[in-house]
Steps between C-alpha positions, in 0.01 A plus 500: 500500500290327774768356665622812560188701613480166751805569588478853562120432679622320802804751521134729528345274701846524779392839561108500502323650779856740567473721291207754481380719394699366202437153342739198546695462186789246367763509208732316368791593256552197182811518298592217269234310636647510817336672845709744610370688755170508737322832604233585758375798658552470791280763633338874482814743433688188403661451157264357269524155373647551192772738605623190764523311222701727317718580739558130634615428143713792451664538120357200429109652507660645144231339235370281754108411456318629805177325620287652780185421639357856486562773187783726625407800617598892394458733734723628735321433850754382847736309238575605141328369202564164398484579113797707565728213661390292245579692184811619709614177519490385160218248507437313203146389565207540818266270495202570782172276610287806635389821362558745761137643546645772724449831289830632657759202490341396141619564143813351592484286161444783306784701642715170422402463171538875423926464628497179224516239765283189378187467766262232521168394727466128526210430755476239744224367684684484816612810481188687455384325792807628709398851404121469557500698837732782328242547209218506767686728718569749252161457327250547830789670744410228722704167610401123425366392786489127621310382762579189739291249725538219589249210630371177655293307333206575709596916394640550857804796466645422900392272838257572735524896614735603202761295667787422189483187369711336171251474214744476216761279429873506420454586103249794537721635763793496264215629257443796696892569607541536142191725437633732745846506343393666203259692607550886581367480800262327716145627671407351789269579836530601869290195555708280325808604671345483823372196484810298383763719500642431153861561389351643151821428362608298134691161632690291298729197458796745496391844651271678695381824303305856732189618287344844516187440695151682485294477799104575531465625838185707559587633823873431543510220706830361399700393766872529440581164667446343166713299351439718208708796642807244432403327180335792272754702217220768636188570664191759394168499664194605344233654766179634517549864409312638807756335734806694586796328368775328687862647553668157504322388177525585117144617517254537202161624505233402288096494520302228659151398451271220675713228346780659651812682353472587149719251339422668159674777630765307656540331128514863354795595743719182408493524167597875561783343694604320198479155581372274219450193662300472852427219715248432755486274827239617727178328582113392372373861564774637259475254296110589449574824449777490221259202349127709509671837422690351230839656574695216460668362161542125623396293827703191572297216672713253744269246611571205750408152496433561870181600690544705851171439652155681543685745796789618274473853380312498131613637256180673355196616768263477312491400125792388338568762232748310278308346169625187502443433138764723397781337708718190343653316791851333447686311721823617679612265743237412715354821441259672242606776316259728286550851292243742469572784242291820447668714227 
């Protein structure tokens, strides 16, 4: 069985970060021991996985074994129900790795079991990690949110007068490209994109892949020169709500405070938006305020071997606000990498 559900996982993990506000799932069709067909969903409105699989494999799904990562769902929503292809094509046996917590898609075992086809859950650890942002998203209506930032050694975030410098090295980089792959989309700042003009996009060995990106601009300054306006899948802005919005932009209003916008609120209308899975590149004052507010799930730490000098820009004004203690530094390349998770 856990060859399978591995199997059927990185079919899942193909599609991660594509397919909200639905989760990534995989599925794979056994017959005689013998893989016959792969599934994925390949996005919202999209067949499911399992009915890929089933039609990939034709008359031979015909008691097949099923495995899929998630617990098929049925309701009838953009796509039919996935119970319904299922007993309709004569499956023998569905074994899935994750209870649907959705009180919607769920009870898809039950309505298997019911039509006398054999269902099983067999867990995997891997698995329930692949669906950790789904569960939170559906539990708190709010998306996992994972905050970036990188520094020296000497806690410096750029060069002298915000000028953008390389901090990290090749394998965070690669890190990060693959971070904002699967991620829903990606939250970054009018600062940040000022000062060094990002792409914002997921780059690969193989391809180059446009993100939905979410921009805090208080006062929309964005400048549509940015290399942005080519890279991005889309753009939104979030603005202060007492500042007329912008007729060029995707413009979204929230409430703003001394800190700034109110990224609770900006939180709030994400996971309203569906996304699961959010990622954040912006800089130290951001940082601070997803860290002290605690509205962040994880903060990854890149830290250099390298200092950049007393007139670099510092990370932190005043007092650093990361606790140390709770941060285990590994190596990546020459780099340091460390996880911070707040459940």
């Amino acid at each position: 069985m856990q060859t399978y559900l591995l199997k059927a996982l990185a079919a899942a993990e193909l599609r991660r970060g594509f397919c909200a506000p639905n989760p990534a799932v995989g599925a794979v069709l056994v017959k005689n021991d013998q893989v016959i067909s792969v599934g994925t969903h390949w996005a919202a409105g999209h067949p499911h996985a399992e009915v890929d699989a089933i039609r990939k494999a034709g008359e031979e799904a015909r008691d097949a074994d099923l495995y899929v990562t998630l617990e098929p769902c049925c309701h009838q929503g953009k796509t039919p129900p996935c119970t319904k292809a299922i007993i309709d094509a004569g499956i023998n046996r569905v074994v899935y790795a994750f209870a649907d917590p959705n009180p919607v898609a769920s009870r898809g075992a039950d309505v298997l079991l019911e039509a006398g086809v054999d269902c099983q859950h067999y867990s995997l650890p891997e698995i329930d990690v692949f669906y950790k942002s789904y569960a939170y998203w559906l539990a708190n209506k709010r998306p996992w949110v994972t905050v970036k930032l990188a520094l020296s050694d000497d806690y410096k975030i750029a060069g002298e007068n915000g000028q953008p410098v390389k901090i990290s090295g090749d394998l965070c980089d690669a890190l990060t490209h693959r971070r904002r792959l699967r991620a829903d989309g990606l939250l970054t700042t009018y600062q940040t994109l000022a000062n060094d003009d990002p792409k914002l996009n997921a780059r690969l060995e193989n391809r180059v892949v446009a993100k939905p990106l979410f921009i805090l601009d208080s006062v929309l300054q964005l400048d549509r020169s940015l290399q942005i306006f080519k890279t991005a899948k889309s753009i939104t802005v979030y603005h202060r709500n007492d500042i007329a919005p912008r007729d060029d932009l995707d413009c979204i209003a929230v409430p703003f405070n001394h800190e700034g916008l109110d990224l609770n609120a900006v939180i709030l209308d994400l996971g309203k938006r569906g996304l699961h899975d959010v990622w954040v590149e912006a800089g130290a004052r951001v940082f601070r305020s997803f860290y002290q507010n605690k509205l962040a799930n994880e903060f990854l730490f890149y830290r250099s071997k390298k200092s950049l000098g007393e007139r670099a820009l510092a990370a932190f004004s005043d007092i650093n606000p990361i606790d140390e203690r709770a941060l285990n530094w590994e190596s990546l390349g020459d780099d340091q990498l460390a996880r911070l998770t707040i459940e």
